[in-house]
C-alpha positions in Angstrom: -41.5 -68.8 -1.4 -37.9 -70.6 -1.3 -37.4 -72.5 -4.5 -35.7 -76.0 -3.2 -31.8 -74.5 -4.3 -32.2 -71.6 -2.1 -33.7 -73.5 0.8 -30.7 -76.1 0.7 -28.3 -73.2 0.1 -29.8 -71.2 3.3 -29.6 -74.4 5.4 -26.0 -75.3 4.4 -24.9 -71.9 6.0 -27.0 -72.2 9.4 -25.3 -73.6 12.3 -27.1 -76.0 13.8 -26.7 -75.5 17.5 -27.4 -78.9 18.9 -27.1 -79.9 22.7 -23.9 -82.1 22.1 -22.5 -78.8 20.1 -23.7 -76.3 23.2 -22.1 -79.2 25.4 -18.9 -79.7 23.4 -18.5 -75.9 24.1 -19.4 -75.4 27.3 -16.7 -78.1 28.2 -14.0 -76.4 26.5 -15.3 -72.8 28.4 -15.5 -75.0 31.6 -11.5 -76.2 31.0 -10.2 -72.9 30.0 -11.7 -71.1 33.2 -9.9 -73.8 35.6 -6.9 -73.7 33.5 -6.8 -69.9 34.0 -7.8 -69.9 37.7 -5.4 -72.8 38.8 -3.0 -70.6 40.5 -5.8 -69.0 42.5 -7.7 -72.1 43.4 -4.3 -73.3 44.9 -4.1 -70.7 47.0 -7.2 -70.9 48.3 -6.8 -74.3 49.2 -3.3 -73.7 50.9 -4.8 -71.1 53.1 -7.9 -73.1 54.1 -5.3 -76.0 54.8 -3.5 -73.3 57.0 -6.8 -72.5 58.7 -7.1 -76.2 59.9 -10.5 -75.4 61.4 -12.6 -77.6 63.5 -16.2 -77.9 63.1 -18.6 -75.5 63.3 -15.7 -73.1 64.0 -14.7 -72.8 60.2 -15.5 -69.1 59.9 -12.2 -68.3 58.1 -12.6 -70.6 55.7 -16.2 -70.6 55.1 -16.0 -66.8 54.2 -12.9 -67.6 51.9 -15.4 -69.7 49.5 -18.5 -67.8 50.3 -16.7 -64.2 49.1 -14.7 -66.2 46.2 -18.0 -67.0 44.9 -19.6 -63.8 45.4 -16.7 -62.4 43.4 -17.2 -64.8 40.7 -21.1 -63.3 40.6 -23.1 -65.5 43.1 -25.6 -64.4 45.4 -24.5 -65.8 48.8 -26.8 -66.5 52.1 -24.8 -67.1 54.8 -25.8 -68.8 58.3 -28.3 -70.9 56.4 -30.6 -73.6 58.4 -29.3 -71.8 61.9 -25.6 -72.6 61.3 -23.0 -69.7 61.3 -20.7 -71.3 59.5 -23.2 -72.6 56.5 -23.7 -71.3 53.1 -26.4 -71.6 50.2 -24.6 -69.6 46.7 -26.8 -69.5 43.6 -26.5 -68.3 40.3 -29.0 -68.4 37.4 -29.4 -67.4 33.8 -32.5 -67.9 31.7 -36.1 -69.0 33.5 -35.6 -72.3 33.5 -33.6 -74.9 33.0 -32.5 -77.6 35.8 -31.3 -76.5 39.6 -27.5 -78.2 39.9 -26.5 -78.5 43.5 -22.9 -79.2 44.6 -21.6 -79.8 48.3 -18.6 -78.4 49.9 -16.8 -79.1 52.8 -13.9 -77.3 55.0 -13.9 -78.5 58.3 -10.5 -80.0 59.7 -9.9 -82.5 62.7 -8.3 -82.7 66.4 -4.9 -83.9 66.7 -3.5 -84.7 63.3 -1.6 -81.0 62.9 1.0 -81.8 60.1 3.6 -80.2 57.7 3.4 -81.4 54.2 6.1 -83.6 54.0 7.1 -87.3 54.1 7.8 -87.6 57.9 5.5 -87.4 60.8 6.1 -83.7 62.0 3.4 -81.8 63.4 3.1 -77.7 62.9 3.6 -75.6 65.7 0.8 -72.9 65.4 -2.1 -75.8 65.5 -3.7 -78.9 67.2 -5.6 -79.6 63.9 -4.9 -81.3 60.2 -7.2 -81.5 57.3 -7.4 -85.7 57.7 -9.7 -86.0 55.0 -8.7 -83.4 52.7 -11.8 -80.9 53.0 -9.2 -77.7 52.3 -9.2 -79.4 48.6 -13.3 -80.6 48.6 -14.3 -77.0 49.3 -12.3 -75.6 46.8 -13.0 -78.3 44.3 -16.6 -78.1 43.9 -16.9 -74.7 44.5 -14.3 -74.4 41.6 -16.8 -76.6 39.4 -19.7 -74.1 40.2 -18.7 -71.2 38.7 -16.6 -73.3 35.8 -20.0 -74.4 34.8 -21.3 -70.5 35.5 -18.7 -69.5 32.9 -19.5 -72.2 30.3 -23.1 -71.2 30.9 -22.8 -67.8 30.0 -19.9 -68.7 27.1 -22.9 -71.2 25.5 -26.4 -69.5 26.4 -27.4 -72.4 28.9 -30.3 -71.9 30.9 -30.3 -73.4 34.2 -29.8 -72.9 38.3 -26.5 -73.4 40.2 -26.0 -74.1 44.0 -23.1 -74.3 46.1 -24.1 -75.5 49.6 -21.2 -74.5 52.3 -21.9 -77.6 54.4 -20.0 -77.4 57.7 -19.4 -80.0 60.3 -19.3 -83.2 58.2 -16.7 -84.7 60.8 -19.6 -84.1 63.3 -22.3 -85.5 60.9 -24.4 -81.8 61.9 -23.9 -79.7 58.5 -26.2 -81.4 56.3 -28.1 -83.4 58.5 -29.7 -80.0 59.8 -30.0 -78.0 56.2 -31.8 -81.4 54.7 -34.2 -81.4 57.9 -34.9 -78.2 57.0 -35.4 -79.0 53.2 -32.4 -76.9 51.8 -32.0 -79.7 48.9 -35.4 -80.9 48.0 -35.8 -78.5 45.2 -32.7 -79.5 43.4 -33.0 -81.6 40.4 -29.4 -83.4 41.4 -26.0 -83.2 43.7 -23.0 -83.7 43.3 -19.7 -84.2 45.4 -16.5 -85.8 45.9 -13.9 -86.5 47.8 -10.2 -87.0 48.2 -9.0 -90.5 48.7 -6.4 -92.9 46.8 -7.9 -93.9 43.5 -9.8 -92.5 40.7 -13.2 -93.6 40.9 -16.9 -92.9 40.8 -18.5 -95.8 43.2 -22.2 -96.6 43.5 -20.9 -97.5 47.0 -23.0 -97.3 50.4 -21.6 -96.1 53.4 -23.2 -96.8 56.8 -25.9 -95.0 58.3 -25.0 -93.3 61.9 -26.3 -92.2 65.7 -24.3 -90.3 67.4 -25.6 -90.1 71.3 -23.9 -89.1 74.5 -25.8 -91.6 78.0 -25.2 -88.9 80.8 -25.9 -90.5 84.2 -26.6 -88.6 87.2 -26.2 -90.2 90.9 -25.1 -89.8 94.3 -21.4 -88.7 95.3 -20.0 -89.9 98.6 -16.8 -90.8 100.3 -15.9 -94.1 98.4 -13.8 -96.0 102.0 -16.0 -94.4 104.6 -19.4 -94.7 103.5 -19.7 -96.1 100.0 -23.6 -97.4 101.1 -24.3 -93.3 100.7 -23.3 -93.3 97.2 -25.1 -94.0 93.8 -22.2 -94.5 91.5 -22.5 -92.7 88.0 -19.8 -94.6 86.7 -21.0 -98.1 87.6 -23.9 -97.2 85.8 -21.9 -96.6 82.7 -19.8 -99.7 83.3 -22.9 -101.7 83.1 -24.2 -100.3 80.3 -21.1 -100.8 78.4 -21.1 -104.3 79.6 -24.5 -104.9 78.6 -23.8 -103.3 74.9 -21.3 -105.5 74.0 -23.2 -109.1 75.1 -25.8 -107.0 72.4 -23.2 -107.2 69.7 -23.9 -110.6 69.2 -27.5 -110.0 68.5 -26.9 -107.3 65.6 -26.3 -107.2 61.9 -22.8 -108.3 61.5 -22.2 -105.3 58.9 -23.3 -103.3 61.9 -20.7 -101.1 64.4 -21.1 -100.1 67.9 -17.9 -98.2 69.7 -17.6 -95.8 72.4 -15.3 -94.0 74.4 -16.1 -93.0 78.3 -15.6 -89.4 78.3 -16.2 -88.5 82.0 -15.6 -91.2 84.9 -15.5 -89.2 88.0 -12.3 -87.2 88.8 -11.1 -89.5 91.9 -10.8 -92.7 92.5 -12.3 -92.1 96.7 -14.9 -90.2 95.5 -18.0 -91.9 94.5 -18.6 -90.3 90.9 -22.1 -88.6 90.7 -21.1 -87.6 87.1 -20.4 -89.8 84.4 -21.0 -89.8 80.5 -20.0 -92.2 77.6 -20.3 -91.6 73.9 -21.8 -94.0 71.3 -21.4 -94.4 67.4 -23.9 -96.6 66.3 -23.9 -97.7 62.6 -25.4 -100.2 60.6 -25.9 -99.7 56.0 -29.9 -98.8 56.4 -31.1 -96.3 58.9 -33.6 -98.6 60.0 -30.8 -100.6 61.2 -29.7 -98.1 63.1 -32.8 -97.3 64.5 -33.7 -100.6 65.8 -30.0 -101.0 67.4 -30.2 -97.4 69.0 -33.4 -98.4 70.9 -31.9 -101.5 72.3 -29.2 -99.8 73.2 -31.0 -96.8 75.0 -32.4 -100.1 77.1 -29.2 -101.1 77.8 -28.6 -96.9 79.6 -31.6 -97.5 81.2 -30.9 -100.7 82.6 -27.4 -99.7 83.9 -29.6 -96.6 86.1 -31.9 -99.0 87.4 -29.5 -101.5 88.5 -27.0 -98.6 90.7 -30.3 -96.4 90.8 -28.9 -93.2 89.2 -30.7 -91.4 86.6 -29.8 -91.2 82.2 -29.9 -88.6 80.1 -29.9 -89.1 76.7 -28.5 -86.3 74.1 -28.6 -87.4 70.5 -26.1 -85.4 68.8 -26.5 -86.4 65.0 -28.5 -88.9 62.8 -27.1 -89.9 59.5 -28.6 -91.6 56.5 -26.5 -94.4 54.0 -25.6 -93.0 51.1 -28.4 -94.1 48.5 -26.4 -94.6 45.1 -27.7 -93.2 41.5 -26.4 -95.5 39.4 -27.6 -93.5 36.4 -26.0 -90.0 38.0 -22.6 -92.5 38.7 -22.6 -93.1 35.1 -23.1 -89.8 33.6 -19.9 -88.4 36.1 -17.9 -91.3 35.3 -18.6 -90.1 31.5 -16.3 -87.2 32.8 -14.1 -88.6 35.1 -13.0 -90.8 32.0 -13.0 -87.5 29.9 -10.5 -86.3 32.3 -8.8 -88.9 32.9 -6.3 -89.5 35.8 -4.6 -86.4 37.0 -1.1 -85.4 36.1 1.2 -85.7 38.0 4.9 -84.1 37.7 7.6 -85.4 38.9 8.5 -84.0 42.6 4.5 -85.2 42.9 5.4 -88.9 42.7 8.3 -89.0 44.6 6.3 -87.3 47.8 3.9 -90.0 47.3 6.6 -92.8 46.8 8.4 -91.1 50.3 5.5 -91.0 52.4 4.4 -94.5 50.6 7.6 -96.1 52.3 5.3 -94.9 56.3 2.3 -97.2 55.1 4.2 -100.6 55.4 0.7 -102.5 54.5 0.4 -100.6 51.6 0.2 -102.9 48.3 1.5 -100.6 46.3 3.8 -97.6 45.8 3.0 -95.4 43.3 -0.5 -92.3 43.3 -3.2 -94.1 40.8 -3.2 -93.8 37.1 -6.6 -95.2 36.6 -9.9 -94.6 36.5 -12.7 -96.8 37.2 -16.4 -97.2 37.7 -17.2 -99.8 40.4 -21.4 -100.8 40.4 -21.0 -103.6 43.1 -18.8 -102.6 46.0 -18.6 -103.7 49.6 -20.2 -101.8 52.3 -17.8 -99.1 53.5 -17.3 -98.8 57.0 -17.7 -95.5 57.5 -20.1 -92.5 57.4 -21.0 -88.8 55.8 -24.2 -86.4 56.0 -23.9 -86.8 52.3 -25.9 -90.1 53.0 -29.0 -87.2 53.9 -29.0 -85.2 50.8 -28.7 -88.9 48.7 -32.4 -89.5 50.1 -33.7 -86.2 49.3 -32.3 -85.6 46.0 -30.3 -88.0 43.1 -27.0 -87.6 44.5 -23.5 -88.8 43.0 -20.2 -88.4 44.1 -16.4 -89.5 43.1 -12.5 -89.8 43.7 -10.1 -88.6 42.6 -6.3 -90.2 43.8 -5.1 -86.9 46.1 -3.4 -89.8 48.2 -1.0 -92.4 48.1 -2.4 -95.8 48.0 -3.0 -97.4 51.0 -3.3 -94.0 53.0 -5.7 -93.8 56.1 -8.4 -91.6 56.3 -7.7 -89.7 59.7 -4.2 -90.0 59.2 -1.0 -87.6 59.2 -0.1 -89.0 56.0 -3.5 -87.8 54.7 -3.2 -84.2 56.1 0.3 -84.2 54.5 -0.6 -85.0 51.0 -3.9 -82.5 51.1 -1.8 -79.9 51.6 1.0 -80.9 48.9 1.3 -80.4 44.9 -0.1 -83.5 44.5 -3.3 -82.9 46.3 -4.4 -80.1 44.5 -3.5 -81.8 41.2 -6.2 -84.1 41.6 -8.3 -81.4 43.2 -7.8 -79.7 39.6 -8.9 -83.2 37.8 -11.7 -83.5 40.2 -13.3 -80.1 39.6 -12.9 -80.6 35.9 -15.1 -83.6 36.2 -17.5 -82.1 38.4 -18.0 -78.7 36.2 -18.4 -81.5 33.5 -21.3 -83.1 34.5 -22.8 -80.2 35.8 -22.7 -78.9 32.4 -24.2 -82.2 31.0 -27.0 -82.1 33.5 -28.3 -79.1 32.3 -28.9 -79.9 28.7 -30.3 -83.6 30.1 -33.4 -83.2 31.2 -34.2 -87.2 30.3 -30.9 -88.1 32.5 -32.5 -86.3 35.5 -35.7 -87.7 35.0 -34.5 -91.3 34.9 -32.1 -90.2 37.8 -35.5 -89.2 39.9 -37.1 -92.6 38.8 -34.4 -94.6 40.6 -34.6 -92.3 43.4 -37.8 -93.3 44.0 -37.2 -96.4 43.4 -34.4 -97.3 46.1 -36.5 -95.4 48.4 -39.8 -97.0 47.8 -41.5 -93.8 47.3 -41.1 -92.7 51.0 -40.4 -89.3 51.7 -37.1 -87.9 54.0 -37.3 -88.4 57.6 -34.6 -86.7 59.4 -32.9 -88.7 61.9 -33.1 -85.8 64.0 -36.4 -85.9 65.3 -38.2 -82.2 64.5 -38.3 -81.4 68.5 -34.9 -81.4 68.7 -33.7 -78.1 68.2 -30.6 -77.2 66.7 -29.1 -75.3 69.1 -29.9 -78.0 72.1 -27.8 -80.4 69.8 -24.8 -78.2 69.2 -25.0 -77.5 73.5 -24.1 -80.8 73.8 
């Protein structure tokens, strides 16, 4: 038996391995790996930037991040949920512990090729730009996975980590489809971000989304001879269109409907028999959207009765809002602020300040040197399949400042920057915060359980519905 002295004397020279001591070392593990890697996480970006390519055709640059993180010891499945260009990478250690997911991206978009400089020139070898800076998302996050796998092994963490190659998020398809078929629902959390102009973690919703193509089938005939003969596809979409837009005034004002004719007959004396128009409707909820799709499926089907031509109707995607986690937010701002605003050198900020000078309504002229955490925050007008996995699973995302302020999503300016020092700078600060919440995560099991609570909570207990309805198979949806 111990006599008091010796028991004190024993304790004095035990380390205590608390969870704040495993986490304050699995940080520094976490730092040192991207620290080391930086050079090749550049490249890898670079190339993908180089690749440019459009969705569901990313195949170069999906395989670039599925074999860097089979090289850095994850177990890869590629062509997950019946895409050829999706991922699902996991790593484990120990029996249990938490399951981690994070979401990458690496599709590019149509007609915004650019050089990385300050003036509008585009490249010569592509149509394509990365307009929203997915070259640096991919390699971001997947840069945080295997940061955390490193502090993990470094600290003896127990716990799951996924990487989920999500393609097509310019089409709203990638994750749409891999949540339909329940990809995410046994992850504990997610986590993402995304380039953009400040440094910031947002409990912000974007809108929910239908994305629909009205195909209407009629009756061609000479259009000066013998018009009567005809049934005109295109008057059919004209009165459609017409009948949408004396609907806006009977919609939520936060809601958006815009479309764009993509086939009105191919001359002007032939009565079309072959016209299609395409429709984004959004609104913040997805019941919104619902209720606005089927009025405007009414308005289709009015414009084929009235010129008696038949519709088609060929959803092509289905996106939720993104349901904030206001107690995920606060556990990644914890790190964002750890980080801090990323560093930029010199030849950095004067890029930004030159390309600054092309955004005239720009209020400022300088990349951010801030971060902030923003609870209450105007709807954004815009939408991501990240709005899917945010009803399946706790789900948090932030920015990091890649851009100049003031810079347009979609924009030349934007493919310009993602593919310049600065960019990958704050991809750098960005995986750094990721790999640190991650890391946090998986000594919190309270955290997640109060993260699941709210869940719940802002979803009134209801499970996931796809948008997607489950008849609709994938591959009619991608032949449209």
């Amino acid at each position: 038996m111990l006599t008091p002295c010796l028991l004190a004397l024993c304790l004095s020279i035990v380390t205590i391995d608390t969870p704040d001591e495993r986490l304050e070392g699995a940080l520094a593990a976490s730092d040192a790996f991207l620290a080391k890697a930086r050079a090749e996480l550049d490249t890898i970006s670079l190339a993908i930037w180089q690749d440019a390519e459009l969705s569901l055709a990313e195949s170069t640059s999906s395989e670039r991040l599925a074999s860097w993180l089979e090289k850095n010891g994850f177990e890869v499945a590629r062509g997950v949920a019946g895409l050829q260009t999706a991922f699902q990478a996991t790593w484990q250690q120990g029996d249990g512990g938490p399951t981690i997911g994070l979401l990458v991206e690496y599709d590019a978009l149509p007609g915004l090729s650019q050089q990385a400089i300050s003036r509008q020139q585009p490249r010569a070898d592509t149509d394509n730009g990365h307009g929203c800076g997915h070259n640096l998302l991919g390699v971001g996050a997947a840069a945080a996975a295997v940061a955390a796998r490193h502090a993990m092994e470094a600290t003896g963490m127990a716990g799951r980590l996924e990487v989920f190659g999500c393609p097509a998020e310019e089409r709203g398809i990638g994750k749409v489809f891999m949540a339909r078929q329940g990809l995410f629902d046994h992850l504990d959390a997610a986590l993402h971000w995304h380039p953009g102009d400040r440094n910031v973690v947002s409990d912000q919703v974007w809108l929910a989304l239908n994305s629909v193509k009205f195909r209407f089938r009629g009756r061609s005939a000479h259009a000066a001879a013998n018009p009567d003969a005809g049934r005109s596809a295109l008057d059919a979409v004209e009165i459609m269109n017409v009948a949408v837009n004396y609907l806006r005034e009977h919609v939520p004002e936060t809601s958006r409907i815009h479309y764009v004719v993509t086939n009105g007959g191919k001359a002007p004396n032939v009565v079309p028999d072959l016209a299609e128009v395409w429709y984004f409707i959004r609104a913040p909820r997805r019941d919104q959207v619902e209720d606005i799709y089927r009025r405007v499926v009414q308005c289709a089907q009015a414009g084929a009765l009235a010129t008696e031509t038949e519709v088609e109707i060929a959803l092509q995607t289905a996106l939720h809002d993104i349901l904030p986690n206001t107690v995920l937010g606060d556990v990644l701002f914890r790190h964002l602020d750890r980080v801090g605003a990323p560093e930029y050198d010199d030849s950095s900020e004067k890029l930004a300040r030159e390309i600054a000078e092309t955004l005239p309504a720009a209020s400022e002229r300088a990349l951010a040197h801030q971060v902030h955490r923003i609870l209450q925050a105007p709807v954004f007008p815009a939408s991501t399949d990240v709005g899917d996995v945010s009803y399946c699973v706790p789900t948090a995302g932030l920015q990091t400042a890649t851009w100049t302020p003031g810079t347009p999503y979609h924009s030349w300016q934007a493919v310009a920057q993602s593919g310049s020092p600065h960019g990958l700078i704050a991809m750098h600060a960005a995986a750094r915060a990721l790999a640190g919440c991650t890391l946090e995560l998986l000594v919190s099991p309270e955290v997640l359980n109060l993260a699941k609570v709210e869940l719940r909570e802002r979803t009134g207990g209801r499970p996931y519905r796809c948008g997607v309805p489950d008849d609709v198979p994938l591959a009619d949806v991608l032949d449209r």
